[in-house]
C-alpha positions, 0 to 999 in steps of 0.5 A: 205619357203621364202627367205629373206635378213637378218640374223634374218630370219634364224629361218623362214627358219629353219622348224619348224618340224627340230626345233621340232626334234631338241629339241634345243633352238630357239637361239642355233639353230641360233648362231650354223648357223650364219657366222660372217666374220668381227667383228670391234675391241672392242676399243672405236674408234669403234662402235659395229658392226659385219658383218654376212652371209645373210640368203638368201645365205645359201643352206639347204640340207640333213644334219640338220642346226645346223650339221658340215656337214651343216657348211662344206656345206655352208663355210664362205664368199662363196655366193650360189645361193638362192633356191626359195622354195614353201610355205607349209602352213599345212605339211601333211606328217610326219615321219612314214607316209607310200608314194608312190613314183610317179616319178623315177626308184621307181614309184609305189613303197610304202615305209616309211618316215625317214626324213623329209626336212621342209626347201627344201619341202623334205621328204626322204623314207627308201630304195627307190630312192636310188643312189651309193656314193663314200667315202673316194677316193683319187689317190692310194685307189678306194673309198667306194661305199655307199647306200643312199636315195635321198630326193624327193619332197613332193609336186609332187613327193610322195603321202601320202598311206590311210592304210584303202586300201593302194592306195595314197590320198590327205590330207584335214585338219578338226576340230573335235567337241572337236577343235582337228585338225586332217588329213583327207583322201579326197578319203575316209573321213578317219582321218589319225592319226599321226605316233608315229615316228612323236614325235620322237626327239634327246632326245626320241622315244616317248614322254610318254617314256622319263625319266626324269632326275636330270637336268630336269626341271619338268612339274608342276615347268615349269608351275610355275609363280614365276617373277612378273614385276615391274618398277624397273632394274635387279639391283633395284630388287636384292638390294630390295630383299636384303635390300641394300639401295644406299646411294652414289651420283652420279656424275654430266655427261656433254655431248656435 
């Protein structure tokens, strides 16, 4: 992902895999990570302003952006060195996908994806390449020791398995004859469907299995097209569809 200086590219930063999975609106996700440190007074000696955290100096990592643990991990007014992260313009390996580990204790060991880092180009494997965490230490009590996954490198560091041999390959994107893109092995000309954990969301397992609910916004109501743009404000369009006819003149305005 690049790195840029303001705040507005947050959401290029953010994966679009983490929105997916998310299930959350784009402008959520960016009011829940902005850091605003001054706000000028609401007096009319001030003009609106308000000073926030650039994006640049926000360090992404294990825990989702929108997340308290994300929030502790990067505290308002702190600056942290920026991480320069190459750019992935088709991801390959999605969660569910079976790897196999190339570096590490692990090497040579197959194991499946449960989480995928998009904004650090990271991928964490279910019980591999795993390291020993202290929890709760302080001066009278030893702590807990933890298991938990460290993330590897998608890039270098993991393999994508073809399940037609279970031996590592590289990933190519095609088209079908329908216009479907699909991943296709490059040792064996396979194509490699998706996993069904890589519909997975907050909300659902799978996306045929969710149930709608009394607050959900139908398919067919979604799809509807019911506001048609006309030359007229919020105001003028509401008075018109109401009838009410502005019979007030306004006041003359002098500005110098």
């Amino acid at each position: 992902m690049r790195v840029t200086g303001s705040l507005g590219c947050i959401l290029k930063r953010v994966g679009s895999l983490t929105k997916k999975y998310s299930n959350l609106p784009d402008s959520y996700i960016k009011r829940s990570v902005e850091q605003v440190d001054y706000t000028a007074p609401d007096m009319i000696q001030y003009l609106p302003y308000q000073r926030k955290k650039k994006a640049q100096f926000f360090r992404f990592g294990k825990h989702r952006p929108w997340t308290q643990e994300f929030l502790k991990e990067n505290p308002l007014g702190e600056k942290k060195t920026p991480i320069i992260t190459e750019p992935i313009r088709d991801w390959s390996v999605f969660k569910g996908d079976r790897v196999e580990i190339l570096v590490g204790r692990d090497k040579g060991k197959q194991g499946i994806v449960s989480q995928v880092i998009e904004e650090r180009n990271w991928v964490i494997v279910a019980g591999r390449n795993w390291k020993y965490d202290v929890v709760g230490k302080t001066e009278t009590y030893a702590g807990t020791y933890v298991r938990e996954e460290e993330p590897l490198l998608v890039t270098t560091e993991v393999a994508l398995v073809d399940p037609s041999d279970n031996k590592t390959t590289n990933i190519l994107w095609r088209f079908t004859e329908d216009g479907e893109k699909v991943r296709v092995s490059a040792r064996t000309g396979r194509v490699l469907p998706l996993p069904a954990s890589a519909e997975e969301t907050y909300d659902y397992k799978l996306r045929s299995a969710y149930l709608e609910g009394d607050k959900d916004t139908r398919k067919d109501v979604a799809e509807q097209v019911t506001f048609q743009p006309t030359l007229q404000t919020f105001e003028m369009d509401i008075m018109r569809s109401m009838g009410i006819k502005e019979t007030r003149i306004p006041k003359k305005t002098f500005w110098y």
